[in-house]
C-alpha positions as CSV (number, residue, x, y, z in Angstrom):
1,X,-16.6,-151.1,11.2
2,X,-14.8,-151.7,14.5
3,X,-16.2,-153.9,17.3
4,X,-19.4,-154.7,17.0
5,X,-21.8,-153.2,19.8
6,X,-23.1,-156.5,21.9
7,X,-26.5,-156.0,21.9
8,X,-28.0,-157.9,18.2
9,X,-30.8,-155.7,17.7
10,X,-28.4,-152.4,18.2
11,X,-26.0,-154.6,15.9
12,X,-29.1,-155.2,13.1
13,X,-29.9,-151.4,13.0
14,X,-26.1,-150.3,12.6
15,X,-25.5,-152.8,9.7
16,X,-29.0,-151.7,8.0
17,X,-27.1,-148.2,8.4
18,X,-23.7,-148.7,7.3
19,X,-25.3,-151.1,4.1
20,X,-27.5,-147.9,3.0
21,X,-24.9,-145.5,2.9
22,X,-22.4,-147.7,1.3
23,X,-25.5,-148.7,-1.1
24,X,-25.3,-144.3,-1.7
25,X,-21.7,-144.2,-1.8
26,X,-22.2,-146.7,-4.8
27,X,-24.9,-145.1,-6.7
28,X,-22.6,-142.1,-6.2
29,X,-19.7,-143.4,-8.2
30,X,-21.8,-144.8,-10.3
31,X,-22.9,-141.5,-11.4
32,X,-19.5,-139.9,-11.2
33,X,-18.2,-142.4,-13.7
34,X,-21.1,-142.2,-16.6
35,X,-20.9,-138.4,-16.6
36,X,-16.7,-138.1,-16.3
37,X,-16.2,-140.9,-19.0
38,X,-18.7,-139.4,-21.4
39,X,-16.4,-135.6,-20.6
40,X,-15.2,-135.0,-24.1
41,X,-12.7,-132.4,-22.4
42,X,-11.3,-135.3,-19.9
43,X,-7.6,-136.8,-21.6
44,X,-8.1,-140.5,-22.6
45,X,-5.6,-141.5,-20.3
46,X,-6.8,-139.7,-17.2
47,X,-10.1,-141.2,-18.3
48,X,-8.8,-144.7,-18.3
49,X,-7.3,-144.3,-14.8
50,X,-10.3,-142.9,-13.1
51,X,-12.5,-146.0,-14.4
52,X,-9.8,-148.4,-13.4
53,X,-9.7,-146.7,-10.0
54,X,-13.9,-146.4,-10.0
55,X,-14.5,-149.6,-11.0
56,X,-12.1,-151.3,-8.4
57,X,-14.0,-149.6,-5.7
58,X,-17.2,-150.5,-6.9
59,X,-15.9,-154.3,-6.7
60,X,-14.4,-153.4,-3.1
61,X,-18.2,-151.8,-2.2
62,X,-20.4,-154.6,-3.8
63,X,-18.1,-157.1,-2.2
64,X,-18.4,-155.3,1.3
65,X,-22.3,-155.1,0.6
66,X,-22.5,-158.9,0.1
67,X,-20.8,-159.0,3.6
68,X,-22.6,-156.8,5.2
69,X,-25.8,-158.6,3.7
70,X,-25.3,-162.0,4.8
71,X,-23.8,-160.7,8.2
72,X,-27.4,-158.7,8.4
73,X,-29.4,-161.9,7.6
74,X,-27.4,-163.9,10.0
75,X,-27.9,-161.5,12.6
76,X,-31.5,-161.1,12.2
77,X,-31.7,-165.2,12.8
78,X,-29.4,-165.0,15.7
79,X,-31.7,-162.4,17.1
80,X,-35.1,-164.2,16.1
81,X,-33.7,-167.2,17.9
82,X,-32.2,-165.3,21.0
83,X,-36.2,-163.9,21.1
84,X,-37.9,-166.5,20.3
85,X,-35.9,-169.0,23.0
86,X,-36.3,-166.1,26.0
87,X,-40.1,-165.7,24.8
88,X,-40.2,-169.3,25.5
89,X,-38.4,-169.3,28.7
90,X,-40.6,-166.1,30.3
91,X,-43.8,-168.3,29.6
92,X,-42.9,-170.9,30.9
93,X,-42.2,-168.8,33.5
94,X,-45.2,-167.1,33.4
95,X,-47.1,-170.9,33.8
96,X,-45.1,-172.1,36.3
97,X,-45.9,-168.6,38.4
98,X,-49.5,-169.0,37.3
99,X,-49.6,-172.9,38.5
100,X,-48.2,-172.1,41.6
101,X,-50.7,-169.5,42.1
102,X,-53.8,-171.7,41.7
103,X,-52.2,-173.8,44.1
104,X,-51.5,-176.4,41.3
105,X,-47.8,-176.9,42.1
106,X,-46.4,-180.2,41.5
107,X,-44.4,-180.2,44.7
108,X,-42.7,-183.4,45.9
109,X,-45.0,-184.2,48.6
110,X,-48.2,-182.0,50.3
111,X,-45.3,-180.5,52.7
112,X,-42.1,-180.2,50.6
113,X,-42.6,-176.3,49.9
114,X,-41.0,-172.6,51.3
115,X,-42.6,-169.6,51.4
116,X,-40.3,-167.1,50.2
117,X,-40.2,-163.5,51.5
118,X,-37.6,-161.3,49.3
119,X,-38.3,-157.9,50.1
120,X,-38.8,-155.8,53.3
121,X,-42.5,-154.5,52.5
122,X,-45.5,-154.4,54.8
123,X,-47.5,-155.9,52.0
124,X,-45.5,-159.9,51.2
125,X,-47.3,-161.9,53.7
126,X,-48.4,-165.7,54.2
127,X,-51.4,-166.9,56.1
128,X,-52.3,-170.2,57.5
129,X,-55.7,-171.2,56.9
130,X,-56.3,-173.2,60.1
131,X,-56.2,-171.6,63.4
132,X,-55.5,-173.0,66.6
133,X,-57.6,-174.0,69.3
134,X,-57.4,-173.1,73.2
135,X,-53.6,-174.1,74.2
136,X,-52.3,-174.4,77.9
137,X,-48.6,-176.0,76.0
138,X,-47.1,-175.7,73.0
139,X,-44.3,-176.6,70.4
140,X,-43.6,-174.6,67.7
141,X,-40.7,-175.8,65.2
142,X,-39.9,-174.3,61.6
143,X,-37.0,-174.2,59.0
144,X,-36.1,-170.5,57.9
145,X,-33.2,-169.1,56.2
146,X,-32.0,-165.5,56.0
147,X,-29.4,-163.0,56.0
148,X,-31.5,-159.6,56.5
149,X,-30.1,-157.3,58.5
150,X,-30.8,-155.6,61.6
151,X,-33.0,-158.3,62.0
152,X,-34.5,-161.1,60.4
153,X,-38.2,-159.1,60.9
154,X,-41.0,-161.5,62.1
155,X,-41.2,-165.1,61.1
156,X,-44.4,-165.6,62.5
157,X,-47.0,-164.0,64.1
158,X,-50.3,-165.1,66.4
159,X,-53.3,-162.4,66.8
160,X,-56.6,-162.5,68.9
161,X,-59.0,-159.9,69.3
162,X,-57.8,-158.1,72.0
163,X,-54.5,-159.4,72.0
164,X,-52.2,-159.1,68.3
165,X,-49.0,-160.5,69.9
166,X,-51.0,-163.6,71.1
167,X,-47.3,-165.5,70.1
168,X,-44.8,-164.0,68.2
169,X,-41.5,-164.5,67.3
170,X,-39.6,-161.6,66.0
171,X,-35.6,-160.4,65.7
172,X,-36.3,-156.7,65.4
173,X,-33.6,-154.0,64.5
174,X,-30.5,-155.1,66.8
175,X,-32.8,-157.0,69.5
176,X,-31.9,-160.6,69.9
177,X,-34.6,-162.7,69.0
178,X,-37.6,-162.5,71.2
179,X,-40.7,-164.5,71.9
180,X,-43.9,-163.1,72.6
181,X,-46.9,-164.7,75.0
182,X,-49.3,-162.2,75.7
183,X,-47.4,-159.5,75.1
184,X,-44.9,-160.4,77.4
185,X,-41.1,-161.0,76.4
186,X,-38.8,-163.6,76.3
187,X,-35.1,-163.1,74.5
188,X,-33.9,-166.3,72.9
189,X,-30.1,-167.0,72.5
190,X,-30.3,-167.4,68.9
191,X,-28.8,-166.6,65.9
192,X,-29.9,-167.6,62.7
193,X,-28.6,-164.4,60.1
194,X,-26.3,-166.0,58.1
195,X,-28.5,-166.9,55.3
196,X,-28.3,-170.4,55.9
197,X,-30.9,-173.0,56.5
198,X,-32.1,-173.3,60.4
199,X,-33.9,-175.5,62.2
200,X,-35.8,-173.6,65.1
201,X,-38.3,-174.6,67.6
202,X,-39.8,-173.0,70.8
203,X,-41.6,-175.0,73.7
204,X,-43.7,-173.0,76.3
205,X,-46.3,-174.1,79.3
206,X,-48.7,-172.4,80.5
207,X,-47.7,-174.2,84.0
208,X,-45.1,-171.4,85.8
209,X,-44.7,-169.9,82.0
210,X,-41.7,-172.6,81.0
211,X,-39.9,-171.7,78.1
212,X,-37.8,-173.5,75.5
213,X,-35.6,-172.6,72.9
214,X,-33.7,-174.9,70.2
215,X,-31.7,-174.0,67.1
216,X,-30.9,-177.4,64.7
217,X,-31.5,-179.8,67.2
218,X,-29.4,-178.3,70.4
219,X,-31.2,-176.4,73.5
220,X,-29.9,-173.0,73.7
221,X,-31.8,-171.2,76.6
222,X,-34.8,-171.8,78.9
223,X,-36.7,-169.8,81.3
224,X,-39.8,-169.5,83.3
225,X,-42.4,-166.9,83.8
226,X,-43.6,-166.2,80.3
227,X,-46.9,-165.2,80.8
228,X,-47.5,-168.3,83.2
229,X,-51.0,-169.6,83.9
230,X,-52.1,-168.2,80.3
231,X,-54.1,-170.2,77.9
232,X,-53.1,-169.4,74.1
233,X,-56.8,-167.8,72.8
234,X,-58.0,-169.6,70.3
235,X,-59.7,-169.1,66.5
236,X,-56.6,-166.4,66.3
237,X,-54.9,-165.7,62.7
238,X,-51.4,-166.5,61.9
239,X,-49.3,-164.8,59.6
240,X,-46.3,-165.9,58.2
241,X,-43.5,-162.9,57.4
242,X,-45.2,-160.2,59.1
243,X,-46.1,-159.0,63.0
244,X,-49.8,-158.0,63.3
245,X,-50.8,-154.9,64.8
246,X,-54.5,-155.9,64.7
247,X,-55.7,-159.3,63.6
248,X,-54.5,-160.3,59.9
249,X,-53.2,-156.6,59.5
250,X,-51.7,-153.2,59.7
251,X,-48.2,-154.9,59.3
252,X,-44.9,-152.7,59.7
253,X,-42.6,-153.0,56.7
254,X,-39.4,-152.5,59.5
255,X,-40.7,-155.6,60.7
256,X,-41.4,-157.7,58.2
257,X,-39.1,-161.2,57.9
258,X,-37.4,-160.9,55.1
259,X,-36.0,-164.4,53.9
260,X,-37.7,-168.1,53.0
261,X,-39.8,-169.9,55.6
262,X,-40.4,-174.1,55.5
263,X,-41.8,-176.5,57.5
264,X,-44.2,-174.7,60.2
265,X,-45.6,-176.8,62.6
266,X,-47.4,-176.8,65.6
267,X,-48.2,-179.2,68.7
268,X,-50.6,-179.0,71.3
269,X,-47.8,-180.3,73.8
270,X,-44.2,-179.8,74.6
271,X,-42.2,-181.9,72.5
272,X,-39.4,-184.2,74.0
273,X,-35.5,-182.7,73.2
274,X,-35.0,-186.5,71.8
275,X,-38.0,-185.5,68.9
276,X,-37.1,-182.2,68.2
277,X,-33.5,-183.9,67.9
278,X,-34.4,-186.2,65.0
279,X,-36.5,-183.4,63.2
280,X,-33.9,-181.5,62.7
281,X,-31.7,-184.0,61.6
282,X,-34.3,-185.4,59.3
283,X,-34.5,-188.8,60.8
284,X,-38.4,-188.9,61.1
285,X,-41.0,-186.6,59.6
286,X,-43.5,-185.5,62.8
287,X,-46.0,-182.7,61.1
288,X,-47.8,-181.0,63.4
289,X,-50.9,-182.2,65.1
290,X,-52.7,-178.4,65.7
291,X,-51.4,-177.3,62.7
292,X,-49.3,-179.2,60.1
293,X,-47.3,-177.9,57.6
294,X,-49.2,-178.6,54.3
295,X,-49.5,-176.5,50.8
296,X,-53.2,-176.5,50.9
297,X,-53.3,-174.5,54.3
298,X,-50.9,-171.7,53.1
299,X,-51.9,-168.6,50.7
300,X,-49.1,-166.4,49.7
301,X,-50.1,-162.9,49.3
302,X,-48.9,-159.4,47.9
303,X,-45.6,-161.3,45.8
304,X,-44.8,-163.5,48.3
305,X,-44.1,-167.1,46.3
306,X,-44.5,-170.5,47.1
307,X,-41.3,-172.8,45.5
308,X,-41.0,-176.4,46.1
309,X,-37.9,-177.3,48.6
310,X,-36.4,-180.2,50.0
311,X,-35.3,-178.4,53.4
312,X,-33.2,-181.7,54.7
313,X,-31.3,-181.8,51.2
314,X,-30.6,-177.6,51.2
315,X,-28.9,-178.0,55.0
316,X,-26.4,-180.5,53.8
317,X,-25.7,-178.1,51.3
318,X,-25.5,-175.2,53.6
319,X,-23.0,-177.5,55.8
């Protein structure tokens, strides 16, 4: 027989095979042996000899068939089991999928979720239900992770009518990362690629266009002159994943952010270096008082996913 092929069905079908034409073989010698015995011409001796030899080898065959049976039967459990365990694993799968879907997930807490973004497609998006009023300061914070390259794509994006790069953040191609006011352009001294979890936030005023940037709790750049004297517009969409080329659409696959996305939240002020200093560590728990991050306010869309996450407990293990 050999060694047996791994696969049990492929293993099943090759006994069934090998049992049938031993099973022939038999009935065969079986055949052979009335009609040579009953030979009147055959010598007695050679007679005797060829039974002897015929009837050992049917002993050899039915022994080999009683083998290859039980082998079969065990088989045929081994592969009823195998199906019937990853039967049982796909639907609970399939429910855990379908909960998740409906929004029925039974995550930790309203705000202990990712959104997870695993492909570069212009069509794995998430929205934010709530949109944001008329701003004259912000603070934007956010845990992501990702190792995409060139460029994580687009964490988020803000569009008006009138104006789809109302705020964006985007690392596209082998641009650093920018952020974007009004379509005008701020690079940010950040790097956040190495598919580890990262703690970013960005502060910005309208007064003289002030600019902040922070990566896990440490200022990295600042700046001035980002669209200054420019109130954010409000009733806007944002999109998680994706940079809008007109208001909640025509996204561009080669920008898309590839990677999982937690903890989006956003102030109507700029937030002290002290505060944004103990969220990222995970000393206190601020959500956002424009818009906070909480499972009921994000739909995933196109095979995006939603997967609960403890962000705090996956950076110690990313340390």
């Amino acid at each position: 027989m050999g060694d047996l092929p791994r696969d049990p069905g492929h293993v099943v079908e090759q006994l069934s095979r090998s049992l049938q034409t031993l099973k022939d073989r038999l009935e065969s010698l079986e055949h052979q042996l009335r009609v040579n015995v009953s030979a009147a011409a055959l010598p007695s001796d050679f007679r005797d000899v060829l039974q002897r030899r015929l009837g050992e080898l049917e002993r050899q065959l039915l022994r080999k068939v009683a083998e290859l049976e039980d082998e079969k039967s065990l088989l045929h459990n081994e592969t009823s089991a195998h199906r019937q365990k990853t039967e049982s694993a796909l639907n609970a799968l399939l429910e855990r999928v379908t909960e998740l879907e409906r929004g029925n997930s039974a995550f930790k807490s309203p705000d202990a979720f990712k959104v997870s973004l695993p492909l570069r497609t212009n069509y794995l998006y998430g929205k934010v239900k709530k949109t944001l009023p008329e701003l004259y300061a912000f603070t934007i914070c956010l845990w992501l992770r990702s190792s995409a390259s060139p460029g994580i794509g687009t964490p988020f994006s803000y569009a008006v009518p009138g104006q789809a790069n109302e705020i964006v953040l985007i690392e596209w191609g082998n641009n650093p990362i920018e952020l974007l006011i009004n379509d005008k352009v701020a690079q940010l001294p950040l790097s956040v690629s190495d598919g580890k979890w990262h703690h970013i936030c960005v502060t910005w005023t309208t007064r003289d266009g002030m600019w902040e940037a922070f990566q896990d709790g440490e200022k990295l750049g600042t700046g001035e002159n980002l669209a200054p004297w420019h109130p954010i517009k409000p009733r806007g969409v944002l999109i998680l994943g994706q940079e809008q080329d007109t208001v909640g659409g025509r996204f561009d696959a080669t920008q898309a952010f590839v990677g999982e996305l937690s903890q989006l939240n956003i102030w109507d002020r700029v937030l002290r270096a002290q505060e944004i200093v103990n969220i990222a560590n995970c000393s206190t728990n601020m959500p956002g008082n424009v818009i906070p991050w909480v499972d009921n306010n994000v739909d995933v869309f196109g095979g995006a996913s939603k997967w609960p996450v403890e962000t705090c407990e996956e950076r110690l293990l990313d340390l």
